[in-house]
Steps between C-alpha positions, in 0.01 A plus 500: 500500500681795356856345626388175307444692195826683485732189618331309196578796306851481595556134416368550201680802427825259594382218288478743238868652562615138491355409132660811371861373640424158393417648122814692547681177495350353243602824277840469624521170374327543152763804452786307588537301200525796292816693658825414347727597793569251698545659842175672373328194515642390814356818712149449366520093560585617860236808517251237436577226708551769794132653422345102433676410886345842626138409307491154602627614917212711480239319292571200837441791793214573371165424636272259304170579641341761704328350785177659501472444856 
């Protein structure tokens, strides 16, 4: 039961990692807008769509359900 408990823990932990990277993007993209350099603008469009493929690769591996077998 204990090994249940901290696996849970884990994915949740991981679910929890994944929302912050996910909000990261969202940042990025809010504060991209608002830089005037151009190649500026281009690293941060880039940042975020790297960390919104790594969010969304890990938001899919992820389990849905624990199977309270």
């Amino acid at each position: 039961m204990f090994e249940r408990g901290n696996a849970a823990g884990a994915i949740g932990d991981n679910y929890v990692l994944n929302t912050v990277v996910l909000a990261l993007v969202l940042f990025l993209g809010a504060l991209e807008p608002r830089l005037n350099a151009l190649s500026l603008r281009t690293v941060i469009i880039v940042m975020a769509l790297l960390l919104l493929l790594y969010g969304l690769f890990n938001l899919l591996r992820y389990p849905l359900f624990i199977n309270g077998g």
